[in-house]
C-alpha positions in Angstrom: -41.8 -21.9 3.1 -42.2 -18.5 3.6 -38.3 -17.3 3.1 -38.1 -19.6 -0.2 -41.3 -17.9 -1.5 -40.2 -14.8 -0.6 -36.6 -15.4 -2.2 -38.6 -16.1 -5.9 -40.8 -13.2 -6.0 -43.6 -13.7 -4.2 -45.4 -11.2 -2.1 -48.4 -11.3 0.2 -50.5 -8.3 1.4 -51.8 -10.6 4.4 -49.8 -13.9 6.0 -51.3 -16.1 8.7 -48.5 -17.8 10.8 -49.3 -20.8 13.0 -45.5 -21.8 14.2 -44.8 -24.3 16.5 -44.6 -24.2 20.2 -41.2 -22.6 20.1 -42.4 -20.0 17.8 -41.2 -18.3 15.0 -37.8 -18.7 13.8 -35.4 -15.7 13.0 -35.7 -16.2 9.1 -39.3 -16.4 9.0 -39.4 -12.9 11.2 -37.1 -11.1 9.2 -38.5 -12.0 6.3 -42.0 -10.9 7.7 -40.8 -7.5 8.0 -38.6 -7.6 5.0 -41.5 -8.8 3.1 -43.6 -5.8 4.4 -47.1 -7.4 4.1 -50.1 -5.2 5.1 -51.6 -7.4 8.0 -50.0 -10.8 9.9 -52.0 -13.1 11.9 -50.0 -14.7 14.4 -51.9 -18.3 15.9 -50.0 -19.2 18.9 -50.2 -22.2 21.5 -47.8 -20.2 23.5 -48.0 -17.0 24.7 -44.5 -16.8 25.8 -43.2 -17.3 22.1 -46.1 -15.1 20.9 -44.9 -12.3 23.1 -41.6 -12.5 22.0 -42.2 -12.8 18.3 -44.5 -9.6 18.8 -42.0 -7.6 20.0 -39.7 -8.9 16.8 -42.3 -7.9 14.6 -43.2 -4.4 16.5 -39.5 -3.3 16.7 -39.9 -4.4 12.9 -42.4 -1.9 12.3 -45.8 -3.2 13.2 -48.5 -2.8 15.8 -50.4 -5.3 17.6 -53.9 -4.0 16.7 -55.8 -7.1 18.9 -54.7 -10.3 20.7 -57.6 -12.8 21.1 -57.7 -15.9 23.4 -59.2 -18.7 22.3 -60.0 -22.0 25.0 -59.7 -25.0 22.7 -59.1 -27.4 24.8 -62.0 -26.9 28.1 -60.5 -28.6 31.5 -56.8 -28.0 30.7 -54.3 -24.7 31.0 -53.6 -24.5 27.3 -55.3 -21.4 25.5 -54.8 -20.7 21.8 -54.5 -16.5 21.5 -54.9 -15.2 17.7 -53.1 -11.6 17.2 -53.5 -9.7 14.8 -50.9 -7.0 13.2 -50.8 -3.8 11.0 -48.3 -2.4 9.5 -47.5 1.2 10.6 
């Protein structure tokens, strides 16, 4: 939703992104960093995908200010991490 809003006008100063386990796709990054919010908050159930789509967005001109796990599901491997970015 975020490329079609994006194509008719609309702009955000923050966007929260909770992609699926495979992460972001290319259209949604590039129009992250051609949309040029302030702030992205990334929610990930893969850090693999997160770490990749970080370095998209950092090359892209952000920084990763914080990266936060979060154990929501006790007495399994999964961990949620929240990260949050900042525009340079």
């Amino acid at each position: 939703m975020i490329p079609k809003w994006y194509e008719e006008g609309i702009k955000a100063d923050t966007l929260v992104v909770d992609p699926p386990r495979k992460g972001c796709d290319e259209a949604l990054l590039r129009t992250i960093i051609e949309m040029k919010p302030t702030r992205v908050v990334y929610v990930s159930c893969n850090p693999g995908t997160l770490a990749r789509d970080l370095r998209v967005l950092e090359d892209g001109g952000y920084v990763t200010c914080e990266v936060q796990p979060v154990d929501m599901f006790p007495h399994t491997s999964h961990v949620e991490c929240v990260a949050w970015l900042q525009r340079q």
